[in-house]
C-alpha positions as CSV (number, residue, x, y, z in Angstrom):
1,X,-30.2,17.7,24.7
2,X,-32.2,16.8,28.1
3,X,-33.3,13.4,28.7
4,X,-37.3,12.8,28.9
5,X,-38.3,13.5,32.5
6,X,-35.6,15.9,33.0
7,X,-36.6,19.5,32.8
8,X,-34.2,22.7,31.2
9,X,-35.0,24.9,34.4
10,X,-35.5,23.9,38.1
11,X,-39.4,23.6,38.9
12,X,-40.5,23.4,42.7
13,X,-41.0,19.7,43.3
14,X,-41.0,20.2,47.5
15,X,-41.5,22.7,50.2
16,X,-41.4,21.9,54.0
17,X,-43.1,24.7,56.3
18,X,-42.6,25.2,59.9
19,X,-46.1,27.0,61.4
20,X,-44.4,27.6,64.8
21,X,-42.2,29.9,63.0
22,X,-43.5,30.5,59.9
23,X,-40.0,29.2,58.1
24,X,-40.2,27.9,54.6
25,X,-37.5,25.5,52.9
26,X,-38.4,25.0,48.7
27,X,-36.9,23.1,46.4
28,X,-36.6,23.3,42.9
29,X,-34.8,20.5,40.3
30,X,-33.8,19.9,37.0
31,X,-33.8,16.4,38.7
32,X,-37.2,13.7,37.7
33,X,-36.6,12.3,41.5
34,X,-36.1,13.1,45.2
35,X,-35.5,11.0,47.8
36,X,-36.3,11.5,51.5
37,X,-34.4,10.8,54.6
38,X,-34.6,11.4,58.2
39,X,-32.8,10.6,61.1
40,X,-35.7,8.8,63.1
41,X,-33.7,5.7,62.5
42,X,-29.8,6.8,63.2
43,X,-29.7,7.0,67.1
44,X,-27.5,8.5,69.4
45,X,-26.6,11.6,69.3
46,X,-29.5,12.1,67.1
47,X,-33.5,12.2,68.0
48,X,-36.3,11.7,65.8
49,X,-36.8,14.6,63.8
50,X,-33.6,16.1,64.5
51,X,-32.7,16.6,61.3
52,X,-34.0,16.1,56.9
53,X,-31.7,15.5,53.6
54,X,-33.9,16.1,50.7
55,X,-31.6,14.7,47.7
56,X,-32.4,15.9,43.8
57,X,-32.3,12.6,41.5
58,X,-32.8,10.5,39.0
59,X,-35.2,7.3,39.5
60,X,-33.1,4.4,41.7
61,X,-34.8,1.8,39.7
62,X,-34.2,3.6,35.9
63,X,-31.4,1.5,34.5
64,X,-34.1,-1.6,34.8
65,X,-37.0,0.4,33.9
66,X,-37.3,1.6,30.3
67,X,-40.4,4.2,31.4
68,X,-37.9,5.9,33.4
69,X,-35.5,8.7,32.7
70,X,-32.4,6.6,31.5
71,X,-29.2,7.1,33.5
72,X,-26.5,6.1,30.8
73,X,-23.9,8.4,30.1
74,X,-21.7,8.1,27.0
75,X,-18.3,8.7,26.1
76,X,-18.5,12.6,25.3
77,X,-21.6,13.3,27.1
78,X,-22.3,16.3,29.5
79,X,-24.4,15.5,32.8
80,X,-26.0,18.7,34.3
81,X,-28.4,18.9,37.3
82,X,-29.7,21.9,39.2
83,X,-31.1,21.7,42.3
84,X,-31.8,25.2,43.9
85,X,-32.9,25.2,47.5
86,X,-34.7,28.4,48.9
87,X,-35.1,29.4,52.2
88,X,-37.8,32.2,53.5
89,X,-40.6,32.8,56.1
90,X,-44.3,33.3,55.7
């Protein structure tokens, strides 16, 4: 049984695309939620825009927010996630 927000197969939620090169990174999630990092704000040995984490999740705010996707678990229950990253060029 999926949980409301979560869907049964992976559907493309980002894609990041390098014109210089003409590299494409997709990604596709079971997931409601992504979140976003970059190391602009790490330092040494790193430089802005040296590097990206794209992370497949639930809401960070859905155990207070009923409108969410809930994020409890039971005794029994089966959690499964797919996240599928692709990688190509145009």
């Amino acid at each position: 049984m999926l949980d409301k927000g979560v869907t049964a197969t992976p559907e493309e939620v980002a894609e990041l695309y390098d014109p210089a090169t003409g590299r494409v990174l997709t990604v596709a999630t079971t997931e409601p939620g992504m979140q976003l990092y970059t190391a602009d704000h790490i330092g040494e040995p790193f430089v802005p825009g040296a590097g990206i984490a794209l992370e497949t999740q639930h809401f960070p705010d859905s155990p207070n927010r009923p409108e969410f996707p809930s994020t409890v678990l039971r005794p029994g229950e089966v959690f499964r996630s797919e996240t599928v990253y692709g990688f190509g060029a145009r």
